[in-house]
mmCIF file of the N, C-alpha and C atoms, coordinates in Angstrom:
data_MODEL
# 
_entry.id   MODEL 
# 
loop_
_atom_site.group_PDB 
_atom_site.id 
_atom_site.type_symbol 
_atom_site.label_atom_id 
_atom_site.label_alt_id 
_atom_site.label_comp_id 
_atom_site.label_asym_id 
_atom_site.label_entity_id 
_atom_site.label_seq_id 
_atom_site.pdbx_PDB_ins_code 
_atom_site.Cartn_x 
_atom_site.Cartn_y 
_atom_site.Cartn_z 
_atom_site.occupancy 
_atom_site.B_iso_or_equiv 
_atom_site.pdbx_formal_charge 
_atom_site.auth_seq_id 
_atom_site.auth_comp_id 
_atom_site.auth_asym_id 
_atom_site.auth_atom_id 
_atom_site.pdbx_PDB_model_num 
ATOM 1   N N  . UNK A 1 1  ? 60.923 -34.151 -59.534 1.00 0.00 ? 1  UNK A N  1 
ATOM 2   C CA . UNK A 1 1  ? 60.785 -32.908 -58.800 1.00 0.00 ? 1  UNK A CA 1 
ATOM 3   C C  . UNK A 1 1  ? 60.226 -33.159 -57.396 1.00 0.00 ? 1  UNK A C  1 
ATOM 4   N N  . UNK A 1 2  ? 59.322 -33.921 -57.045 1.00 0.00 ? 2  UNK A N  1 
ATOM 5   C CA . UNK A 1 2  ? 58.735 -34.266 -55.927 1.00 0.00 ? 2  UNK A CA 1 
ATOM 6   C C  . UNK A 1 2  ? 59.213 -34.714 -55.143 1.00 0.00 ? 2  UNK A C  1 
ATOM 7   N N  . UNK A 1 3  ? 60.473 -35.766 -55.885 1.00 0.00 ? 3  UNK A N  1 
ATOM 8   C CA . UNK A 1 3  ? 61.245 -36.364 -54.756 1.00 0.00 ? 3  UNK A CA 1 
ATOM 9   C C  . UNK A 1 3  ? 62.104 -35.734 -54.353 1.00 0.00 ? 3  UNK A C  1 
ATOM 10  N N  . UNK A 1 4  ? 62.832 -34.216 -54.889 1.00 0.00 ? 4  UNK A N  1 
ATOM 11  C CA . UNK A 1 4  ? 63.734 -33.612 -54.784 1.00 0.00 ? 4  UNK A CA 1 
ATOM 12  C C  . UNK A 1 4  ? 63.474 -32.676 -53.187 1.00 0.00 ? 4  UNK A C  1 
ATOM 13  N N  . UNK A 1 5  ? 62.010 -32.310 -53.696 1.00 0.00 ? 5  UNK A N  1 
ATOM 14  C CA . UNK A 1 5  ? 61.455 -31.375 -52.244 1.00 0.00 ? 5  UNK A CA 1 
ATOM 15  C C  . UNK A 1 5  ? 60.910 -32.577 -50.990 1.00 0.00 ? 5  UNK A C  1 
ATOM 16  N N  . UNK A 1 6  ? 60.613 -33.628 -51.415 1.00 0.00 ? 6  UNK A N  1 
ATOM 17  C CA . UNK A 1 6  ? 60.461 -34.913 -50.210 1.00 0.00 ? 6  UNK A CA 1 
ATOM 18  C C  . UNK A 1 6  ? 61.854 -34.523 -49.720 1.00 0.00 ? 6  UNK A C  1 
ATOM 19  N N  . UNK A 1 7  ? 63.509 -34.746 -50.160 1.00 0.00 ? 7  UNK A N  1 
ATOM 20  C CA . UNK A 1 7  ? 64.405 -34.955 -49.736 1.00 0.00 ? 7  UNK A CA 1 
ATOM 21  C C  . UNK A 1 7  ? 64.539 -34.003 -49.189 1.00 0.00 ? 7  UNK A C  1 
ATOM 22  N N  . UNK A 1 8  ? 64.628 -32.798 -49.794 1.00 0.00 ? 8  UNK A N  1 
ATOM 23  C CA . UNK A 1 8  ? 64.809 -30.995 -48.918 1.00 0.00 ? 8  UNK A CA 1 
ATOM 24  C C  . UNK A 1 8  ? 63.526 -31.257 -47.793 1.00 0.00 ? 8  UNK A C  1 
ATOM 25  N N  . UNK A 1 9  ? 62.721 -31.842 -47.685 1.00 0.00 ? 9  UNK A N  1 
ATOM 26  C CA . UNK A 1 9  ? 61.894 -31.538 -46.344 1.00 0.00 ? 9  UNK A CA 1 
ATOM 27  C C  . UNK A 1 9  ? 62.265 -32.485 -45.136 1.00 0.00 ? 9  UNK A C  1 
ATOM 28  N N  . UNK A 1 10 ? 62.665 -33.631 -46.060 1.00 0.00 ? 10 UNK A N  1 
ATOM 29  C CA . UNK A 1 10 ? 62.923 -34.464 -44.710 1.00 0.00 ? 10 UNK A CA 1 
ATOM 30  C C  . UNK A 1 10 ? 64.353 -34.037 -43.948 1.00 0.00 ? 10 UNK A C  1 
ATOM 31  N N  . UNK A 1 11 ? 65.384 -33.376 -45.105 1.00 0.00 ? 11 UNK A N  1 
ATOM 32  C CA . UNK A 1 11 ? 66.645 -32.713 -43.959 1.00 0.00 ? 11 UNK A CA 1 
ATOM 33  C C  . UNK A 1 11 ? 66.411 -31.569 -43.188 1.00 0.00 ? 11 UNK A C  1 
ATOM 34  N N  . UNK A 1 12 ? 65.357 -30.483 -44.010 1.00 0.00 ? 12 UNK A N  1 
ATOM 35  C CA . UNK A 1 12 ? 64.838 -29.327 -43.157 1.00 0.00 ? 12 UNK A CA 1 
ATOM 36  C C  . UNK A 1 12 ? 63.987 -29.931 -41.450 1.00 0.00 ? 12 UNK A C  1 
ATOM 37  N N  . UNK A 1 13 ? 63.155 -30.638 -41.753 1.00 0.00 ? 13 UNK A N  1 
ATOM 38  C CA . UNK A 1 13 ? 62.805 -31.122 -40.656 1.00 0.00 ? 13 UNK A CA 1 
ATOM 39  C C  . UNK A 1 13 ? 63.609 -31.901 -39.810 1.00 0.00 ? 13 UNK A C  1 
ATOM 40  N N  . UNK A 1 14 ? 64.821 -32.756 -40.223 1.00 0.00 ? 14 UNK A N  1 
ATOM 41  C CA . UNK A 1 14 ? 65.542 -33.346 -39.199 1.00 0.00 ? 14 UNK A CA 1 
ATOM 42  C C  . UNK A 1 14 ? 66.604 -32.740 -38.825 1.00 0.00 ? 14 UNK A C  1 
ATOM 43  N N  . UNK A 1 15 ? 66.643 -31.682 -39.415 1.00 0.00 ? 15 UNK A N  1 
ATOM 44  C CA . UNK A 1 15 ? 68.091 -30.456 -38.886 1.00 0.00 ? 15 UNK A CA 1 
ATOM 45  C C  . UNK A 1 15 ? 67.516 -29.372 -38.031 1.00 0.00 ? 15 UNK A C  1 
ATOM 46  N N  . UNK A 1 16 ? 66.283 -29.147 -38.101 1.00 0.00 ? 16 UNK A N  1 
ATOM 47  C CA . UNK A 1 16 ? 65.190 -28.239 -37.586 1.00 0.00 ? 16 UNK A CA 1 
ATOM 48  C C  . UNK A 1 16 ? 65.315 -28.904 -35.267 1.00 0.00 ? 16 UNK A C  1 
ATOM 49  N N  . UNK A 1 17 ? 65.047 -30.768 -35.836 1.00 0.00 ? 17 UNK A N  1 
ATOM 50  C CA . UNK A 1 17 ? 64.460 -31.312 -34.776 1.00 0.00 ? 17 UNK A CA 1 
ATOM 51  C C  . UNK A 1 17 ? 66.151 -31.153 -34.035 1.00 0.00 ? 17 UNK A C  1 
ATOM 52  N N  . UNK A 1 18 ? 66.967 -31.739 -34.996 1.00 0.00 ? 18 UNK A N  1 
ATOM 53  C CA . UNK A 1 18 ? 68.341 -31.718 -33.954 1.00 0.00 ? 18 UNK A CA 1 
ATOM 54  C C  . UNK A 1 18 ? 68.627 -30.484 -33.537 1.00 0.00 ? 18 UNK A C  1 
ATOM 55  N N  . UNK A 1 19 ? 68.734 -29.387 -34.222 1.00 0.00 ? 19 UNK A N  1 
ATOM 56  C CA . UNK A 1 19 ? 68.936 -28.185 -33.347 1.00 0.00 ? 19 UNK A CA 1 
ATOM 57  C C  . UNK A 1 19 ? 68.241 -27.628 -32.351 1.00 0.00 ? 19 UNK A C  1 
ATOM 58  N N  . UNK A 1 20 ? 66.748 -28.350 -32.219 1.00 0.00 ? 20 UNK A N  1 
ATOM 59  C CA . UNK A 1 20 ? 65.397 -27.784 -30.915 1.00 0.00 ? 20 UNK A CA 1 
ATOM 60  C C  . UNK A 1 20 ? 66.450 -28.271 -29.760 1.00 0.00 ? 20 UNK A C  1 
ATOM 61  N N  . UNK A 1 21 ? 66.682 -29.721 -29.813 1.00 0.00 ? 21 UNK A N  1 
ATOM 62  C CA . UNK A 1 21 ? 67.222 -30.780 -28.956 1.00 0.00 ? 21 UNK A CA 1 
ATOM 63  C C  . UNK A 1 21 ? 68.448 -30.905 -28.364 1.00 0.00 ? 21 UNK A C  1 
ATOM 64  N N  . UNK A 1 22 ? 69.559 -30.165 -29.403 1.00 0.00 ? 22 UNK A N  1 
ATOM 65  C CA . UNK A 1 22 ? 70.447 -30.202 -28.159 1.00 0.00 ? 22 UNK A CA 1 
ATOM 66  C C  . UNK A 1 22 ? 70.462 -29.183 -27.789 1.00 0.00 ? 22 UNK A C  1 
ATOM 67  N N  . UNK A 1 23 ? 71.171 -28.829 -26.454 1.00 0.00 ? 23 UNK A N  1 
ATOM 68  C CA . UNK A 1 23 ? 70.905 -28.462 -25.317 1.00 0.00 ? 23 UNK A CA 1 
ATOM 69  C C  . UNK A 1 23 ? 71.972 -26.730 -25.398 1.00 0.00 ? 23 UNK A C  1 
ATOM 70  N N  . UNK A 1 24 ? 72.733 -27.059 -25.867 1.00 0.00 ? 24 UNK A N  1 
ATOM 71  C CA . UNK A 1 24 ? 73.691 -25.673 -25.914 1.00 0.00 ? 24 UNK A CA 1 
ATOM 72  C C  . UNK A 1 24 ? 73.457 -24.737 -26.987 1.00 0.00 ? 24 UNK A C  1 
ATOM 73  N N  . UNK A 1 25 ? 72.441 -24.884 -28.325 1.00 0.00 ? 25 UNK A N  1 
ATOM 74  C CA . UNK A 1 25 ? 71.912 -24.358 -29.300 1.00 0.00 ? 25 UNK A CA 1 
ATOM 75  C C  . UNK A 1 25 ? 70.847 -23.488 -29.330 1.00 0.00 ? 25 UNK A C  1 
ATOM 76  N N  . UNK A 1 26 ? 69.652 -23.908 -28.179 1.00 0.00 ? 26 UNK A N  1 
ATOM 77  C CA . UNK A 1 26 ? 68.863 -23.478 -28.148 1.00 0.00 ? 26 UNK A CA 1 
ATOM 78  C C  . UNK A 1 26 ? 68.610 -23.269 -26.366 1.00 0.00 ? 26 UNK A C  1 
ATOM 79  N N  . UNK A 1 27 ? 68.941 -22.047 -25.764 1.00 0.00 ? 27 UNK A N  1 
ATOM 80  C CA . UNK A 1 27 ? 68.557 -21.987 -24.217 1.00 0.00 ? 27 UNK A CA 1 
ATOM 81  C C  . UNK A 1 27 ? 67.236 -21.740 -24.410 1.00 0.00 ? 27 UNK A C  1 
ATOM 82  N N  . UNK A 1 28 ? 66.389 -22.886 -23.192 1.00 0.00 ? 28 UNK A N  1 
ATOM 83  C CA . UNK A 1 28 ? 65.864 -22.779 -22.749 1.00 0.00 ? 28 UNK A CA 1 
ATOM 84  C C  . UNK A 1 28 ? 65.065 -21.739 -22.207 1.00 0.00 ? 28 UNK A C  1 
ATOM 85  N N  . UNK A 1 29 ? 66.130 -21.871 -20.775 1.00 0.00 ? 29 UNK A N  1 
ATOM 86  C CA . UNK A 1 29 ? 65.460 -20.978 -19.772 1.00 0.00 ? 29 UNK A CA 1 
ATOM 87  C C  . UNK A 1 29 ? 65.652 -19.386 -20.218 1.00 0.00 ? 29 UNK A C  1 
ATOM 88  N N  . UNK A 1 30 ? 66.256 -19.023 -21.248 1.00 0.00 ? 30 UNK A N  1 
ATOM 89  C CA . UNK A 1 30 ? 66.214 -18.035 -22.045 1.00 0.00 ? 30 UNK A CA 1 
ATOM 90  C C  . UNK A 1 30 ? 65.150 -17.602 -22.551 1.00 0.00 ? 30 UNK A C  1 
ATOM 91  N N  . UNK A 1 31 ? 64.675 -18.688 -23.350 1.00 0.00 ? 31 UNK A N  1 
ATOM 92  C CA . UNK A 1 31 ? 63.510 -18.733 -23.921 1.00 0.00 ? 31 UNK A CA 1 
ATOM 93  C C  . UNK A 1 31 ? 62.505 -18.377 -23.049 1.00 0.00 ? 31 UNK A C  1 
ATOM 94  N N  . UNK A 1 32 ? 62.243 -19.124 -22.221 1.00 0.00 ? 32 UNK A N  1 
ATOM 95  C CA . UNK A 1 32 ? 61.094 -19.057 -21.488 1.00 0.00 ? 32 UNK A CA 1 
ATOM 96  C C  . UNK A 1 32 ? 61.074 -17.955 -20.508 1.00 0.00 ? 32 UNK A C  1 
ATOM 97  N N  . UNK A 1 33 ? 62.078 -17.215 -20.386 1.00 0.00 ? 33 UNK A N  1 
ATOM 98  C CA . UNK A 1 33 ? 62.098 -15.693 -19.725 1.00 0.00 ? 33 UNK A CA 1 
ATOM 99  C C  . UNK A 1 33 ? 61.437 -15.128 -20.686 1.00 0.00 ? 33 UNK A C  1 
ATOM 100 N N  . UNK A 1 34 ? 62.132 -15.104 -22.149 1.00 0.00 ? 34 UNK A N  1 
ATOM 101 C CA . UNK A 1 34 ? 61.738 -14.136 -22.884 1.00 0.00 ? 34 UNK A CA 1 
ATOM 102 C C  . UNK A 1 34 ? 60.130 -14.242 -23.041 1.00 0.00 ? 34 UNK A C  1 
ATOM 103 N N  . UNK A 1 35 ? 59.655 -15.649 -23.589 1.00 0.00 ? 35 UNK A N  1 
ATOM 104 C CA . UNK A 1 35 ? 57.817 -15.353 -23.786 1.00 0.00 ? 35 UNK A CA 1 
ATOM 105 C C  . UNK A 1 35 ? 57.502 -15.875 -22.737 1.00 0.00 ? 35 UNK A C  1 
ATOM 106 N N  . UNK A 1 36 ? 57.686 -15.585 -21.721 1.00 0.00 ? 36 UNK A N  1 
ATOM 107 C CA . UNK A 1 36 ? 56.061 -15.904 -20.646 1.00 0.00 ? 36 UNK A CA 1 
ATOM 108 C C  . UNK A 1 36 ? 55.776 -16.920 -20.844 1.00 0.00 ? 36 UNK A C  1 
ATOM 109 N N  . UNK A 1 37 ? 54.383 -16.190 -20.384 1.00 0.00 ? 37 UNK A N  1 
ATOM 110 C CA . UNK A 1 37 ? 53.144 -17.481 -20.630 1.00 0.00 ? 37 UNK A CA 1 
ATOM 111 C C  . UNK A 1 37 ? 52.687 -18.042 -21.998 1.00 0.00 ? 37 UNK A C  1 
ATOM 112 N N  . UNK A 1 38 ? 53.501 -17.440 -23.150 1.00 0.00 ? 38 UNK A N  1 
ATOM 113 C CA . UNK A 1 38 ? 53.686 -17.862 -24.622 1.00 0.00 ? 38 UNK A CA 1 
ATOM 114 C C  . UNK A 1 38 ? 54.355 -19.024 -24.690 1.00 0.00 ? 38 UNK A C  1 
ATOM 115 N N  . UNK A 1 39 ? 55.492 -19.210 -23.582 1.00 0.00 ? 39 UNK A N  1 
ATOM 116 C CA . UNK A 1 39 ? 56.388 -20.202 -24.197 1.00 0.00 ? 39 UNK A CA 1 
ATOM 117 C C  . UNK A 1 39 ? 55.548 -21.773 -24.467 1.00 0.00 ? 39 UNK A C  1 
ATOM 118 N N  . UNK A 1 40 ? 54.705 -22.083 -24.171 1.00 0.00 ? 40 UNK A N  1 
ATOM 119 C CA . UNK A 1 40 ? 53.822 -23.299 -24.774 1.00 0.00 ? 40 UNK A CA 1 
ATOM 120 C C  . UNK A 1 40 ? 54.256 -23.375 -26.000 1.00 0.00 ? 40 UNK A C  1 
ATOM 121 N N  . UNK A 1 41 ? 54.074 -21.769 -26.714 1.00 0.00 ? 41 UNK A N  1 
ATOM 122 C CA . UNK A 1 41 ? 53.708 -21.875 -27.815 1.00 0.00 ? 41 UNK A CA 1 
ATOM 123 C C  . UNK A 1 41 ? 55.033 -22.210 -29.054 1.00 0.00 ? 41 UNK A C  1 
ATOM 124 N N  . UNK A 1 42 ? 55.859 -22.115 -28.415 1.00 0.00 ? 42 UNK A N  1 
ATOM 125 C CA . UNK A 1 42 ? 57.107 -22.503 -28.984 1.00 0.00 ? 42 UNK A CA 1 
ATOM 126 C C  . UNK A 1 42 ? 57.147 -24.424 -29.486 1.00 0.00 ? 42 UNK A C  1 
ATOM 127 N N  . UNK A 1 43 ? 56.758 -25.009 -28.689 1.00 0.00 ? 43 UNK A N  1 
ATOM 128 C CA . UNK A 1 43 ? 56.869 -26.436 -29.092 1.00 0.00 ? 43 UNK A CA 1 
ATOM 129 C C  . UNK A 1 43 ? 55.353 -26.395 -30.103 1.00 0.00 ? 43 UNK A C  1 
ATOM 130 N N  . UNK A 1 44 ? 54.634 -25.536 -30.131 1.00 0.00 ? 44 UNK A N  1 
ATOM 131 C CA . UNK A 1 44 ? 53.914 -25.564 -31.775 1.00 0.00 ? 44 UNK A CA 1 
ATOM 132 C C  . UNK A 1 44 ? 54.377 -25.020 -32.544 1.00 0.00 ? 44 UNK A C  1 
ATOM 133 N N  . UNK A 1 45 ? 55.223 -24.339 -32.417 1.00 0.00 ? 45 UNK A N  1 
ATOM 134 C CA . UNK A 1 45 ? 56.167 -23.872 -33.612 1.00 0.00 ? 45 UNK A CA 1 
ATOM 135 C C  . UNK A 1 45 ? 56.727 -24.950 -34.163 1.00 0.00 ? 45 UNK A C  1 
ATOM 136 N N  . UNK A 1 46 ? 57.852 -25.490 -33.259 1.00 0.00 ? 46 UNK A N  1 
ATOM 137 C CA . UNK A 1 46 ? 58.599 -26.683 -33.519 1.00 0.00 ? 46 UNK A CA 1 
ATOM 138 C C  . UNK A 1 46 ? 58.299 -27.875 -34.159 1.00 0.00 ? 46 UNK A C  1 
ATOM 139 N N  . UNK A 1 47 ? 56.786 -28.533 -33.450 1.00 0.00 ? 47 UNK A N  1 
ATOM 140 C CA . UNK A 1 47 ? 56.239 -29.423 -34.141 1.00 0.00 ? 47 UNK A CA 1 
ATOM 141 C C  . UNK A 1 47 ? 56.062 -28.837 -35.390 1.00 0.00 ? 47 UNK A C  1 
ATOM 142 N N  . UNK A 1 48 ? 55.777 -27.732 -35.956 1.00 0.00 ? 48 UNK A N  1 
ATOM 143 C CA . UNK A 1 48 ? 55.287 -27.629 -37.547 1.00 0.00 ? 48 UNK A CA 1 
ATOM 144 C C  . UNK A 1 48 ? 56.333 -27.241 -38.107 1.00 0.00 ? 48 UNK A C  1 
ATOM 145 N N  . UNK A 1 49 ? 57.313 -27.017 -37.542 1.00 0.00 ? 49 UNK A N  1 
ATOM 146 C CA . UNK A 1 49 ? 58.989 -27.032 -38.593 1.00 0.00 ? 49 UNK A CA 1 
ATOM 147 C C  . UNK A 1 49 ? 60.160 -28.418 -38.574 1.00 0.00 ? 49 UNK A C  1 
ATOM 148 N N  . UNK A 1 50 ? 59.633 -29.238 -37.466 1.00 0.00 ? 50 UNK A N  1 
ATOM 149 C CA . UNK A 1 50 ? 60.337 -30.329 -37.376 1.00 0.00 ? 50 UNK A CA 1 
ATOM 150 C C  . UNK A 1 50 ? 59.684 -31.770 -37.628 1.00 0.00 ? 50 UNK A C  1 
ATOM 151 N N  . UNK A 1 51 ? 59.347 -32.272 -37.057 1.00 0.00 ? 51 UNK A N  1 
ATOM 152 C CA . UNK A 1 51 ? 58.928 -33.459 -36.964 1.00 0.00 ? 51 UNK A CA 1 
ATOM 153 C C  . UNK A 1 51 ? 57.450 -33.433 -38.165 1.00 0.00 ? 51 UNK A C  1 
ATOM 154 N N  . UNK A 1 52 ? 56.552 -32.301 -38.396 1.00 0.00 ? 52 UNK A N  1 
ATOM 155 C CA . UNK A 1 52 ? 56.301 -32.171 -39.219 1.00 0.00 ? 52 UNK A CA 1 
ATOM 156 C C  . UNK A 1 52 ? 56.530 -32.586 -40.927 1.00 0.00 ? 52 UNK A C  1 
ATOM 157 N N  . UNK A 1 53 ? 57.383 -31.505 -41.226 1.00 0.00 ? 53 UNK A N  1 
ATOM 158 C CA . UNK A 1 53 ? 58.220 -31.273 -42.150 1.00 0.00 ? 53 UNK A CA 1 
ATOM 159 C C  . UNK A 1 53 ? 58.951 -32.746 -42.570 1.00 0.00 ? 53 UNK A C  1 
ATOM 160 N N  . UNK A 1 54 ? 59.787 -33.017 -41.659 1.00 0.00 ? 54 UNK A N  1 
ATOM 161 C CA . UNK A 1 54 ? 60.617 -34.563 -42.034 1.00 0.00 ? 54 UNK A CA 1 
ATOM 162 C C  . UNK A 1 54 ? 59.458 -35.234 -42.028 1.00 0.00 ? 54 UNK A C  1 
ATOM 163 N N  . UNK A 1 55 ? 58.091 -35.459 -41.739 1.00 0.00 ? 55 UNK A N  1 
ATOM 164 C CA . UNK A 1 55 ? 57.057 -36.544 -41.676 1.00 0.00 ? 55 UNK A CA 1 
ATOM 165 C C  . UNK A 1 55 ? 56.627 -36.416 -43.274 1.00 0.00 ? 55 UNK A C  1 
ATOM 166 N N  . UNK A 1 56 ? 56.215 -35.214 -43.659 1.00 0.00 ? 56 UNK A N  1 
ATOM 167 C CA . UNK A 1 56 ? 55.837 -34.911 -44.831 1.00 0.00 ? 56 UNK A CA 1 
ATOM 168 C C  . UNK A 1 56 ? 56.666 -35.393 -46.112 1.00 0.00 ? 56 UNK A C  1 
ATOM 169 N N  . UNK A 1 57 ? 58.189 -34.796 -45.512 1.00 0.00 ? 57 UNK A N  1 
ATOM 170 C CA . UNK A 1 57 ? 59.470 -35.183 -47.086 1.00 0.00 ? 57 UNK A CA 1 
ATOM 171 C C  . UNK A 1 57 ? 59.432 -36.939 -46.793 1.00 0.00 ? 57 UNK A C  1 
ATOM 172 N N  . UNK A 1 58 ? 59.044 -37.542 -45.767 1.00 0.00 ? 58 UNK A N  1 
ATOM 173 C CA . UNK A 1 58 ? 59.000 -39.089 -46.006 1.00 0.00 ? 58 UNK A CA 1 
ATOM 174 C C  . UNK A 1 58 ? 57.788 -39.462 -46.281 1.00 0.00 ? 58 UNK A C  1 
ATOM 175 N N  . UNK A 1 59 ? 57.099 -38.610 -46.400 1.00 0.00 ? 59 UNK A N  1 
ATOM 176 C CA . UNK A 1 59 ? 55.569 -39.564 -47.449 1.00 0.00 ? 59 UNK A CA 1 
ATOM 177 C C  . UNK A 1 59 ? 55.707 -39.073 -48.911 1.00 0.00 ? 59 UNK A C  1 
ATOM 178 N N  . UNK A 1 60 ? 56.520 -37.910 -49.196 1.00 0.00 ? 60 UNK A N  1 
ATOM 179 C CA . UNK A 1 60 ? 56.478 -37.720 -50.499 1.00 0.00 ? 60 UNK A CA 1 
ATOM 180 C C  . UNK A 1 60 ? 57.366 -38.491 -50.938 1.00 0.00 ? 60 UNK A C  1 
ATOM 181 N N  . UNK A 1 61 ? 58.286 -38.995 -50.504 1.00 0.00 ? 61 UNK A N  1 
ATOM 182 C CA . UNK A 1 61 ? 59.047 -39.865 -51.131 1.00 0.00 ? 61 UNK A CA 1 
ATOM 183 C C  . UNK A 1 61 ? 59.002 -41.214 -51.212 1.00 0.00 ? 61 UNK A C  1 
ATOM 184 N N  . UNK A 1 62 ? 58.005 -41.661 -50.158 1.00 0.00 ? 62 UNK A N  1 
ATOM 185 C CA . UNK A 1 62 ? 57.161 -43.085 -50.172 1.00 0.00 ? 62 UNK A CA 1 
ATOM 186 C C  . UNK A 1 62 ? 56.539 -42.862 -51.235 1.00 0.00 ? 62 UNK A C  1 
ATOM 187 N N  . UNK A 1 63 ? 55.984 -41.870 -51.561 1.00 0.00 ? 63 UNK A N  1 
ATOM 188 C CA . UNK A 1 63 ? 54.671 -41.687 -52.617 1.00 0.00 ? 63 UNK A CA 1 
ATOM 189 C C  . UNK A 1 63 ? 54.985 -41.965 -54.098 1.00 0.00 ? 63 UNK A C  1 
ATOM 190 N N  . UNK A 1 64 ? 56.212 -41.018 -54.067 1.00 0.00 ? 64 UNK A N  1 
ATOM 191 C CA . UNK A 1 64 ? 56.703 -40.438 -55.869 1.00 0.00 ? 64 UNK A CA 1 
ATOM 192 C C  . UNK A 1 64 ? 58.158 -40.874 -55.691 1.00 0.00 ? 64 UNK A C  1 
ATOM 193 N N  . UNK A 1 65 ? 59.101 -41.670 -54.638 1.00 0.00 ? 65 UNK A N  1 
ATOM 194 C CA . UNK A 1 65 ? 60.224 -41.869 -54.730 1.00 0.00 ? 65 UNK A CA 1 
ATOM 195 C C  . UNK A 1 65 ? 60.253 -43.495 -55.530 1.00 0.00 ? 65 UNK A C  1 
# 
């Protein structure tokens, strides 16, 4: 079971990171019209749904794989 959600986290997080990254998926300068002086806060979003997430499904599966 553990290794099943290691595997679902590490694709959630690396499908999460490829879609931040390329460039025609996610506008930018869209973004950053829309929140202001929020938009910082968007790459803490990101870090805790991407690079996160895939960091986590590869220790659970170091762990219990």
């Amino acid at each position: 079971m553990s290794r099943m959600v290691g595997i679902f986290l590490l694709v959630a997080g690396l499908t999460v990171t490829a879609l931040f990254w390329v460039p025609t998926l996610v506008n930018r300068p869209r973004l950053k019209e829309l929140l202001g002086s929020r938009y910082p806060l968007l790459y803490v979003v990101y870090a805790a749904n991407g690079p996160a997430l895939a960091l986590l499904g590869l220790v659970l599966l170091i762990i219990f794989g």
